[in-house]
MIDOSE-1310 file (N, C-alpha, C; in nm, 2 decimals, decimal comma, always signed):
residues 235
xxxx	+0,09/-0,12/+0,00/+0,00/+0,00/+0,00/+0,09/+0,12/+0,00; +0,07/+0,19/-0,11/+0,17/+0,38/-0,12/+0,10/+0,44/-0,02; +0,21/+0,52/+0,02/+0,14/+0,62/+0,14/+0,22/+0,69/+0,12; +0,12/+0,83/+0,16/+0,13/+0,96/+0,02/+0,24/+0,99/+0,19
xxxx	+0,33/+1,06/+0,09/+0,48/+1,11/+0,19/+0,44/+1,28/+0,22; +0,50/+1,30/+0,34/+0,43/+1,40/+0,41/+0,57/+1,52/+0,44; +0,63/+1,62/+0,37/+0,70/+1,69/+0,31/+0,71/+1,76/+0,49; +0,87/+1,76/+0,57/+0,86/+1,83/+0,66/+0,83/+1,98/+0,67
xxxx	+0,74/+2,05/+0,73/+0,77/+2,19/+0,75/+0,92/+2,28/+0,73; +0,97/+2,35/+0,66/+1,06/+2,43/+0,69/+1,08/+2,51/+0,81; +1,17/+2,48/+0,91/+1,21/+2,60/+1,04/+1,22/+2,72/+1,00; +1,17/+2,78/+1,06/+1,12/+2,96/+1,07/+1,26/+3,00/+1,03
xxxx	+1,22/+3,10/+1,03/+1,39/+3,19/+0,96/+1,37/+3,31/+1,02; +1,52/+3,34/+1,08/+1,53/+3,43/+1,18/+1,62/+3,56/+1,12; +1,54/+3,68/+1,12/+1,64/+3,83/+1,08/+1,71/+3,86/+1,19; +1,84/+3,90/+1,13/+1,93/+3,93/+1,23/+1,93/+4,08/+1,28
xxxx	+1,87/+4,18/+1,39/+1,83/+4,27/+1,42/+1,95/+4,37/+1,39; +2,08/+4,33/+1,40/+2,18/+4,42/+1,35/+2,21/+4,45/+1,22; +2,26/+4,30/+1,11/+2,31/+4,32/+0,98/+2,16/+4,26/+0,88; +2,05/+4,25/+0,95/+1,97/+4,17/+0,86/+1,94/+4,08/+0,77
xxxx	+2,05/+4,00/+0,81/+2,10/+3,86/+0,76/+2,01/+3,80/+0,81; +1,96/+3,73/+0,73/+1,82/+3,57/+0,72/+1,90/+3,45/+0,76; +1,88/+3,46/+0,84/+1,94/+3,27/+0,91/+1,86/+3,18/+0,93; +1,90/+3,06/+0,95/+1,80/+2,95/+0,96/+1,75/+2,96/+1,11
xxxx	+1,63/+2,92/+1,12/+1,52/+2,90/+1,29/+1,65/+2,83/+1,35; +1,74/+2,78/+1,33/+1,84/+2,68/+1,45/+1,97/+2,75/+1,46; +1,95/+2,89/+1,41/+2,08/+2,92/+1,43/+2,08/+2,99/+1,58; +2,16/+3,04/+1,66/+2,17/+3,09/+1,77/+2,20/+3,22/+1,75
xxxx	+2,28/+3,25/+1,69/+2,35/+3,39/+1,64/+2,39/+3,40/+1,51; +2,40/+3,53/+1,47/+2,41/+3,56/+1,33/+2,52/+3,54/+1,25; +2,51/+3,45/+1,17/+2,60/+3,37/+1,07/+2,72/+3,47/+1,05; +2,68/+3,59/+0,98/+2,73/+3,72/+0,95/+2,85/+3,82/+1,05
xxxx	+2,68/+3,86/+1,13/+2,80/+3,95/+1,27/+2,81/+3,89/+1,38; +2,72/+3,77/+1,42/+2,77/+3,72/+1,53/+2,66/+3,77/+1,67; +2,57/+3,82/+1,65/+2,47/+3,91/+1,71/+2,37/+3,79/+1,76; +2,32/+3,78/+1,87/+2,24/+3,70/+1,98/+2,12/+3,67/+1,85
xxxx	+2,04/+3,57/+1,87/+1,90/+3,58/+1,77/+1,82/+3,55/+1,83; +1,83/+3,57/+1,96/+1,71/+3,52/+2,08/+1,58/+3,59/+2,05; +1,64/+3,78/+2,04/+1,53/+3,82/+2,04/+1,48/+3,93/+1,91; +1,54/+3,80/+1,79/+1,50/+3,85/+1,63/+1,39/+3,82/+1,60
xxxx	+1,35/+3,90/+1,48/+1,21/+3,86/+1,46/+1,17/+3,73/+1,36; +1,12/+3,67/+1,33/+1,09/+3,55/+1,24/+1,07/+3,62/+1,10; +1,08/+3,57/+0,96/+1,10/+3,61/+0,84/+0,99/+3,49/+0,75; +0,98/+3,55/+0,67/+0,85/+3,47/+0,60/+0,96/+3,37/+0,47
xxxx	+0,97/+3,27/+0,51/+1,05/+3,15/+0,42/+1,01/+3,20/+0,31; +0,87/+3,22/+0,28/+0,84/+3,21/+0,10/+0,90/+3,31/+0,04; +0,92/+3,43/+0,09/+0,99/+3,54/+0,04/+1,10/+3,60/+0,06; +1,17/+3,53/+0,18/+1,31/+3,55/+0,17/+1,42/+3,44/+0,15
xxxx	+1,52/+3,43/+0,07/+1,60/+3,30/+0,07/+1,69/+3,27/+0,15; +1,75/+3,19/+0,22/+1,82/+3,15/+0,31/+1,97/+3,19/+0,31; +2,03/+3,31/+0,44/+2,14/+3,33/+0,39/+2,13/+3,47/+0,33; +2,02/+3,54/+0,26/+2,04/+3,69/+0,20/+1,96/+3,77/+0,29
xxxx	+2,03/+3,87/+0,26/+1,97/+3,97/+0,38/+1,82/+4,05/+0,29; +1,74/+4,06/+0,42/+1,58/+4,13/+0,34/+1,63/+4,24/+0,30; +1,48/+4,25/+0,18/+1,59/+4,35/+0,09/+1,46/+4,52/+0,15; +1,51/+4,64/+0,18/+1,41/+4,73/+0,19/+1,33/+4,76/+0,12
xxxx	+1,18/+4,80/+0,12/+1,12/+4,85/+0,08/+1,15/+5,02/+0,03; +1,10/+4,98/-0,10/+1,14/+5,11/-0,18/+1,04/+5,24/-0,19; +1,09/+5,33/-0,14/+1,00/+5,49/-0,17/+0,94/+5,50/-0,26; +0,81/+5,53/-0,30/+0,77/+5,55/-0,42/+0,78/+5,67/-0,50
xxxx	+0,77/+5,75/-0,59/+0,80/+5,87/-0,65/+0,74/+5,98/-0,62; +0,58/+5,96/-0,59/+0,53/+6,04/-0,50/+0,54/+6,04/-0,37; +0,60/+5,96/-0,31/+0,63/+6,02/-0,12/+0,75/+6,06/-0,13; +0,89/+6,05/-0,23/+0,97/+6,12/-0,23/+0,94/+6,26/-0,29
xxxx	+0,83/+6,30/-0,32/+0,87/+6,41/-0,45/+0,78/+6,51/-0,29; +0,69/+6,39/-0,23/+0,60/+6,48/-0,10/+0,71/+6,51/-0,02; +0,84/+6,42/+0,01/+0,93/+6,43/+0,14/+0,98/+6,62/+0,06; +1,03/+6,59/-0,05/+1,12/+6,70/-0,09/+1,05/+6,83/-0,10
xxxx	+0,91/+6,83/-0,11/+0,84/+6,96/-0,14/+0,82/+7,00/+0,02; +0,78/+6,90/+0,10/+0,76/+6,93/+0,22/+0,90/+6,98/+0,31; +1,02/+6,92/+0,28/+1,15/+6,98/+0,35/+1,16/+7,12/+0,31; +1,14/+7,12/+0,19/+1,14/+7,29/+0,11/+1,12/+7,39/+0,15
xxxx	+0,93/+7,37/+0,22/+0,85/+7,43/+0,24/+0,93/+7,48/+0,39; +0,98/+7,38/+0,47/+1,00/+7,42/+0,64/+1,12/+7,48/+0,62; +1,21/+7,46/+0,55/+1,35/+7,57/+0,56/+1,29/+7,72/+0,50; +1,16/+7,73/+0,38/+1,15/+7,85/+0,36/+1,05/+7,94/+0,47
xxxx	+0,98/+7,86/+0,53/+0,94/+7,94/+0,64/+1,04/+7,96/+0,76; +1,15/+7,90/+0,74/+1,23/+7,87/+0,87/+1,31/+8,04/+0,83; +1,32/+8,02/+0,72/+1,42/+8,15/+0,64/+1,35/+8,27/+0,65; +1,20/+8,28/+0,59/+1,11/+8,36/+0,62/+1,15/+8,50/+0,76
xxxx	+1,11/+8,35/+0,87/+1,08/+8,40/+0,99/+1,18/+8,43/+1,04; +1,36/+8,38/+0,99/+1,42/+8,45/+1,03/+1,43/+8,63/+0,98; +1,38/+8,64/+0,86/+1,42/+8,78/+0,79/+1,31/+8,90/+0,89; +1,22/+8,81/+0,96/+1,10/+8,93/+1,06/+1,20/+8,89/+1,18
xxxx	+1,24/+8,77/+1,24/+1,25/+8,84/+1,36/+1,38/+8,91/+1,38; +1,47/+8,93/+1,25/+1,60/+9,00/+1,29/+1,54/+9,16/+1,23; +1,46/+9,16/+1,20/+1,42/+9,32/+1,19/+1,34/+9,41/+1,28; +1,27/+9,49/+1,28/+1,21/+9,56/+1,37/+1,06/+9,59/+1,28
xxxx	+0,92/+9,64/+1,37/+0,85/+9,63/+1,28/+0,82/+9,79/+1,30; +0,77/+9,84/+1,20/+0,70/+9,98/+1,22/+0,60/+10,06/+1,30; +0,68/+10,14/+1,34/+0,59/+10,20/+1,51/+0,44/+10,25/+1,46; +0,34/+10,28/+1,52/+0,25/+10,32/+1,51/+0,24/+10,43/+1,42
xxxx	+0,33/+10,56/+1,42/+0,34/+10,64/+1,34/+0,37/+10,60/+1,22; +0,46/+10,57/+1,18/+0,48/+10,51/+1,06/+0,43/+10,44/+1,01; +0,31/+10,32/+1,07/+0,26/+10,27/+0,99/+0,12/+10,36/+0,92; +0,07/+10,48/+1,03/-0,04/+10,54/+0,94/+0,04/+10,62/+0,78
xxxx	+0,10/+10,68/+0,80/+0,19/+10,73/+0,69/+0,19/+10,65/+0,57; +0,26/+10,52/+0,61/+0,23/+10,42/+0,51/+0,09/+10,36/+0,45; -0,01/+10,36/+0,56/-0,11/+10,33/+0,48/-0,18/+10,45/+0,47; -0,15/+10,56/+0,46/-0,19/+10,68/+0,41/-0,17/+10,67/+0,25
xxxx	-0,04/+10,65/+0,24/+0,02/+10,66/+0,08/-0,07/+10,52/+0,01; -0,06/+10,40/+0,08/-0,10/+10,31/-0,01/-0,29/+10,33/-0,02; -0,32/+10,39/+0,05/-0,48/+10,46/+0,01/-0,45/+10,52/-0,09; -0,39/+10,57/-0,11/-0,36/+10,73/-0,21/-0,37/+10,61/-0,30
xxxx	-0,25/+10,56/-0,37/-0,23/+10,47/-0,48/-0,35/+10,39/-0,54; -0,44/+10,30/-0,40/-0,56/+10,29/-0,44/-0,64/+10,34/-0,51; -0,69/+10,46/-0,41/-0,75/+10,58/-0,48/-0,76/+10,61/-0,63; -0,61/+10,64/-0,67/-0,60/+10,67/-0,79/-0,60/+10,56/-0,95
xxxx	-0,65/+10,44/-0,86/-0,69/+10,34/-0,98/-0,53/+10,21/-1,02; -0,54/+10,22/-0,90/-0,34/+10,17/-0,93/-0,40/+10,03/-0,80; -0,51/+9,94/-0,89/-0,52/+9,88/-0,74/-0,44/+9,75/-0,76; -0,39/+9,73/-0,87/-0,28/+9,61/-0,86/-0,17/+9,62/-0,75
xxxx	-0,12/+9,73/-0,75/-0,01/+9,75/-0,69/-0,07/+9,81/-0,51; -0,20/+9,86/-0,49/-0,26/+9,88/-0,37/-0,27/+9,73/-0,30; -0,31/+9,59/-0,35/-0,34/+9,52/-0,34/-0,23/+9,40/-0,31; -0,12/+9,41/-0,37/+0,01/+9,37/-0,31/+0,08/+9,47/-0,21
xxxx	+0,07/+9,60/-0,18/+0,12/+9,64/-0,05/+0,04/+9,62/+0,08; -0,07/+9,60/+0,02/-0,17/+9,56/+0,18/-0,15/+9,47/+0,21; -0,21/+9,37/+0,11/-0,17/+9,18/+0,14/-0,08/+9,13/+0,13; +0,00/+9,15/+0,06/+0,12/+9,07/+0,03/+0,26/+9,11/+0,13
xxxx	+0,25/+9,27/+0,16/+0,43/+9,31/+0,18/+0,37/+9,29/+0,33; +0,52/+9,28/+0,41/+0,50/+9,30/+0,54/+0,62/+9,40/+0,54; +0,61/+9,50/+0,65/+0,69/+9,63/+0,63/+0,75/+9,63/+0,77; +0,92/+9,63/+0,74/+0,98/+9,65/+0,80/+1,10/+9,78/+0,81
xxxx	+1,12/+9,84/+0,92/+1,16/+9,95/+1,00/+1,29/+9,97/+0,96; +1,35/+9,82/+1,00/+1,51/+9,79/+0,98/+1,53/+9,68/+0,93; +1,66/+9,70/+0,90/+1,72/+9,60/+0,80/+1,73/+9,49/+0,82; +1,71/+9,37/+0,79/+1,73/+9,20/+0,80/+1,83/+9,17/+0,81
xxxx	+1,86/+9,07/+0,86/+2,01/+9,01/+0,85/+2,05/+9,02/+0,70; +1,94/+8,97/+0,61/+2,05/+8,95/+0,45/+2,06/+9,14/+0,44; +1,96/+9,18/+0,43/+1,99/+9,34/+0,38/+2,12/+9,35/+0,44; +2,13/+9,32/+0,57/+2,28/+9,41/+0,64/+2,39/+9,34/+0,61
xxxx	+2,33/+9,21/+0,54/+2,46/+9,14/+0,53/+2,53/+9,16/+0,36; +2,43/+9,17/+0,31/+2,43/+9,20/+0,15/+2,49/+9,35/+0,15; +2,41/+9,44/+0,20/+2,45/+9,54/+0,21/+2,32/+9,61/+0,05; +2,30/+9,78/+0,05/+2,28/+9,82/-0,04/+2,29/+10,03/-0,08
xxxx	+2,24/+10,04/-0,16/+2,28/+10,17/-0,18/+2,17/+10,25/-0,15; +2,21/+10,40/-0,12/+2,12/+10,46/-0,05/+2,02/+10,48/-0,09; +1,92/+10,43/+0,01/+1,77/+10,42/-0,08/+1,66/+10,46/+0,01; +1,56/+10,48/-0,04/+1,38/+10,49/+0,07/+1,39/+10,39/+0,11
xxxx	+1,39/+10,25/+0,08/+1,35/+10,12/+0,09/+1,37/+10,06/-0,01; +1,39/+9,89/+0,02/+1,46/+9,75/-0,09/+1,32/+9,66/+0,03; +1,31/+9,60/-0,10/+1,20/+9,47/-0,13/+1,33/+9,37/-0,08; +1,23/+9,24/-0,03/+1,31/+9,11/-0,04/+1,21/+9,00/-0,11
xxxx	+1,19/+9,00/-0,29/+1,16/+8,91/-0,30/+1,20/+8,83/-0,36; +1,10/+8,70/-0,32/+0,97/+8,66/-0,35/+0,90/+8,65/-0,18; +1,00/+8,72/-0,07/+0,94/+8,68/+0,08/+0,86/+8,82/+0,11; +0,86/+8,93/+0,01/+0,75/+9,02/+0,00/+0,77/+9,09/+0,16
xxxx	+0,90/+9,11/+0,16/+0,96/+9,22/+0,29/+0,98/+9,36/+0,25; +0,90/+9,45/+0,25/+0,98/+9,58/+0,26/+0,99/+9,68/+0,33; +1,16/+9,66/+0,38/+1,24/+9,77/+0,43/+1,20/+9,92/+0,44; +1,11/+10,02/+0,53/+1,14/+10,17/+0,49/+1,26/+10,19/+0,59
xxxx	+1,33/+10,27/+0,48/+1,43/+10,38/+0,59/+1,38/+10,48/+0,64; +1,47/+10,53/+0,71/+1,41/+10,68/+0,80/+1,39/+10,76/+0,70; +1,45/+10,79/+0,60/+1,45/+10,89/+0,49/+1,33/+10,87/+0,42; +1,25/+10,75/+0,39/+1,16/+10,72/+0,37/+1,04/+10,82/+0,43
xxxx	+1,00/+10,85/+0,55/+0,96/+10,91/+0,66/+0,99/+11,04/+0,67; +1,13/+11,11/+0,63/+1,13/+11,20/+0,62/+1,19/+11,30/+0,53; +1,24/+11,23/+0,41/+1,21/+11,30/+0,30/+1,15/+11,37/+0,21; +1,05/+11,26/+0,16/+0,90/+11,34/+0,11/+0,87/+11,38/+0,13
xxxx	+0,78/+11,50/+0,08/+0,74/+11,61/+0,10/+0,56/+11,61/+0,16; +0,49/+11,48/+0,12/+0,35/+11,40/+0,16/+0,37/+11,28/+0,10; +0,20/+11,24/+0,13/+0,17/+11,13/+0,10/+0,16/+11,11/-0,07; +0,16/+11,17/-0,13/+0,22/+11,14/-0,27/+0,29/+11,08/-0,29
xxxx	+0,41/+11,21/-0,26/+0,59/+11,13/-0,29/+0,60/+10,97/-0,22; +0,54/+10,96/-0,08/+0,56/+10,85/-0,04/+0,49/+10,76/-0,09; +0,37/+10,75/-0,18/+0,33/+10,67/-0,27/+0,39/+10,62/-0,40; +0,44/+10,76/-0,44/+0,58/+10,72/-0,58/+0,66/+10,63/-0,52
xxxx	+0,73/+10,64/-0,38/+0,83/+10,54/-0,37/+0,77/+10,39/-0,34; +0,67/+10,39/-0,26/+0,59/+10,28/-0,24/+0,52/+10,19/-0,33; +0,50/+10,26/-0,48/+0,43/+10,22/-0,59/+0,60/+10,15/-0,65; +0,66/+10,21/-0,67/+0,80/+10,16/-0,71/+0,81/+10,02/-0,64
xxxx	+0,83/+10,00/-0,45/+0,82/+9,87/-0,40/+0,74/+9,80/-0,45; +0,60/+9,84/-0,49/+0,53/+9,71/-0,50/+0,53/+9,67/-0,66; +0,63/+9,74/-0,76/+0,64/+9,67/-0,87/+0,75/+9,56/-0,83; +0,87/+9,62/-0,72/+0,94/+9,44/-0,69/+0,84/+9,34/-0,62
xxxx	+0,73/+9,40/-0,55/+0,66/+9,29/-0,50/+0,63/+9,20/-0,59; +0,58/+9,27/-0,75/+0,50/+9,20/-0,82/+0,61/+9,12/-0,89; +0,74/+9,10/-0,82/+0,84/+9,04/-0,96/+0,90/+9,11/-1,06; +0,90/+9,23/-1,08/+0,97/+9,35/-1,16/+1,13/+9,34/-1,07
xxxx	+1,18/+9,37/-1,22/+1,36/+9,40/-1,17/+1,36/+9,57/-1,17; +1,43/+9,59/-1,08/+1,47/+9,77/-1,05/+1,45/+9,84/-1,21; +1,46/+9,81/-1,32/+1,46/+9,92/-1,41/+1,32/+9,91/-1,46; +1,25/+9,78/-1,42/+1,11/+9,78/-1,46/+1,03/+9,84/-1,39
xxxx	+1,07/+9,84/-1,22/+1,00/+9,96/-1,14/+1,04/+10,04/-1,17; +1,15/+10,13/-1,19/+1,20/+10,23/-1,21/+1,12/+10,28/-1,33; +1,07/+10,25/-1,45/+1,06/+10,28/-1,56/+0,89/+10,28/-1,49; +0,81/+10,21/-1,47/+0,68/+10,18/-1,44/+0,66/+10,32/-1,38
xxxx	+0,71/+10,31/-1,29/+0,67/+10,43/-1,16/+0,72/+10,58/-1,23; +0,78/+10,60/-1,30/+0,80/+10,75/-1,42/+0,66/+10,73/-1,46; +0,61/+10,62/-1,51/+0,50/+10,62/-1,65/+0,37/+10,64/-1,59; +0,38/+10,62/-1,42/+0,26/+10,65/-1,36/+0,22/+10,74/-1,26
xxxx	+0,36/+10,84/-1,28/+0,34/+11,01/-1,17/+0,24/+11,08/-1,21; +0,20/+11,03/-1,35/+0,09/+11,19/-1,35/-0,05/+11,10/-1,30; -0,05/+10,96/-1,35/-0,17/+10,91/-1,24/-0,20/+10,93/-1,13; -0,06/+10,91/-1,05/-0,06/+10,89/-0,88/-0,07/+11,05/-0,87
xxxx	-0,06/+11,14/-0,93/-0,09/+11,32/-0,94/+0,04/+11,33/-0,90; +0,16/+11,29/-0,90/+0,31/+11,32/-0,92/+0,35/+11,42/-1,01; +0,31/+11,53/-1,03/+0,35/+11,60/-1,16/+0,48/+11,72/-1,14; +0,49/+11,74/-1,26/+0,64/+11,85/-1,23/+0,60/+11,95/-1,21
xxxx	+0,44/+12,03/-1,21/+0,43/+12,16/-1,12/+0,45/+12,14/-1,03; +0,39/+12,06/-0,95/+0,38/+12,05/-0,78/+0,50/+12,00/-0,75; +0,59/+11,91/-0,76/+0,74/+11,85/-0,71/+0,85/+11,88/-0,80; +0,85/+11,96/-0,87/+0,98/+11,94/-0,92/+1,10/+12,00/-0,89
xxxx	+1,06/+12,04/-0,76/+1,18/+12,11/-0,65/+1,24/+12,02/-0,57; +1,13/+11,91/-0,53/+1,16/+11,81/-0,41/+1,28/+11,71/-0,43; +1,33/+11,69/-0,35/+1,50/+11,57/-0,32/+1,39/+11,46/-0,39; +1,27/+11,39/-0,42/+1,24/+11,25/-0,40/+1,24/+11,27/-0,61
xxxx	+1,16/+11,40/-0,65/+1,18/+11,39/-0,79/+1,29/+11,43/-0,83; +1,36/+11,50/-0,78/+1,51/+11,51/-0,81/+1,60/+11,37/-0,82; +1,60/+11,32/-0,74/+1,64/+11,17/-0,76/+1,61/+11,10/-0,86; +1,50/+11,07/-0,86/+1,39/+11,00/-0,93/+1,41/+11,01/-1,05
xxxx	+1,42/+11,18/-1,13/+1,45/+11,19/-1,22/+1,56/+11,17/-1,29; +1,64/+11,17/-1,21/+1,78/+11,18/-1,26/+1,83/+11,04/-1,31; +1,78/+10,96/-1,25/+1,77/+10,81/-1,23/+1,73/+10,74/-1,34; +1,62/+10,81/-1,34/+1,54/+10,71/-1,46/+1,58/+10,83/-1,61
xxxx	+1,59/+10,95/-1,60/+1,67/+10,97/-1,73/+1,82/+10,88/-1,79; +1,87/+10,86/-1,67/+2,00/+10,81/-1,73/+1,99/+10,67/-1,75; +1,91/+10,58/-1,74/+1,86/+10,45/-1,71/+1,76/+10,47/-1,91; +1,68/+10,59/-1,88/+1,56/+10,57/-2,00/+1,63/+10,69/-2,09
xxxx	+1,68/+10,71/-2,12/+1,67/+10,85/-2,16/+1,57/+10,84/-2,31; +1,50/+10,72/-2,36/+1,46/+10,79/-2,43/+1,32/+10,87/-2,41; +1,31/+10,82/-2,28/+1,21/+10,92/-2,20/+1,18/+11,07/-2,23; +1,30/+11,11/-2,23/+1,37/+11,28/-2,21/+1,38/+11,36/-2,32
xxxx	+1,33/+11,31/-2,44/+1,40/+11,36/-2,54/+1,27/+11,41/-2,64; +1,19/+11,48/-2,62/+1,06/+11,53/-2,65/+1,08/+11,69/-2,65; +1,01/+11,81/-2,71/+0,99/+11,91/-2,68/+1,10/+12,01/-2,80; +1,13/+12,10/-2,78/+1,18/+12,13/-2,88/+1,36/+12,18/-2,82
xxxx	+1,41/+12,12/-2,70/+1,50/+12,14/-2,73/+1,57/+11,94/-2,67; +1,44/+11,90/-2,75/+1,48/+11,75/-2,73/+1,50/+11,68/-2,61; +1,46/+11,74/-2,52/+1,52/+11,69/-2,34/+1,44/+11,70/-2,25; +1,32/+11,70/-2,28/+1,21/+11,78/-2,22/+1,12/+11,63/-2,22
xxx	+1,08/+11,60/-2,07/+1,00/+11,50/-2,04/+0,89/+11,47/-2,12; +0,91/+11,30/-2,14/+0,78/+11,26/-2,29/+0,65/+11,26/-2,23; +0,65/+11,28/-2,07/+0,52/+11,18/-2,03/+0,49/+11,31/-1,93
């Protein structure tokens, strides 16, 4: 009479908690490093072979691409928050002034640029660590973007002659808010004094159009070259 043969079970197979080496259920310690196996975990025979170490599980392309957007994200707020707390913020005074001018700007139909100084900028008094560290040239105020910081100086405050002038300079910041390079604010903010009522009756005595002008002639000059002795502002 055949009698059907009865195939012994395979002994459990034991991972080695240090090198990960798969040993057989009867080993005591790890073939490999030598490491106790009393208190390793059991390994599933059908999927690991005897003798190779388990192999890790692999990241998939979306939890790496989540790990990397997510690390991103915490160094730029980390960076952020350092650029406010190494500066100072604007005393009471100062801030009505400021939002005296960016009313003005409003007002006068310029609400792209009203709309990025309210919501977007946060206004600081003094300089940041990168400002002081960068260093820059004498100015009303420098943007830091795309972290939508801007810097007034004191001169800011007390140069201008009102809330105009201090809207020409302020309309200038919020073209870097919007991603403009200095000659695109610089060029924008000429093309929009007689908007913001910046005109050369009323300021063309003042330190902020004197600057201003000088600036953006030598930067545009083809601005300047109108009138009949050719030099005489186009706009």
């Amino acid at each position: 009479m055949s009698q059907d043969s009865v195939q012994a079970p395979h002994p459990a197979r034991r991972k080695c908690p240090s090198c990960a080496l798969v040993n057989t259920g009867s080993d005591e310690v790890c073939r490999r490093c030598g490491t106790a196996l009393s208190e390793a975990e059991f390994a599933d025979p059908s999927h690991v072979a005897e003798g190779q170490p388990a192999k890790p599980k692999k990241r998939s392309l979306l939890k790496r691409l989540a790990w990397i957007i997510s690390a991103t994200a915490v160094l730029l707020i980390i960076f952020y928050a350092s650029l406010l707390i190494s500066s100072d913020r604007l005393n009471p005074d100062q801030a009505v002034k400021v939002q005296s001018a960016i009313e003005l700007i409003r007002a006068r139909g310029l609400t792209r640029e009203a709309f990025a100084l309210n919501h977007l900028a946060s206004f600081r008094a003094t300089d940041n660590w990168l400002n002081a560290y960068v260093g820059h040239r004498d100015a009303y105020a420098a943007t830091n973007f795309p972290f939508e910081i801007v810097t007034l100086y004191p001169e800011f405050f007390e140069v201008p002659t009102d809330d105009c002038e201090r809207a020409a300079v302020l309309l200038h910041e919020a073209r870097h808010l919007l991603g403009d390079g200095e000659d695109a604010a610089l060029e924008n903010t000429w093309k929009s004094k007689r908007r913001l009522g910046w005109t050369t009756d009323k300021y063309s005595r003042t330190r902020v159009w004197d600057a201003t002008m000088r600036l953006t002639k030598a930067r545009f000059p083809y601005l300047f070259q109108c009138g009949a002795d050719e030099q005489t502002d186009c706009l």
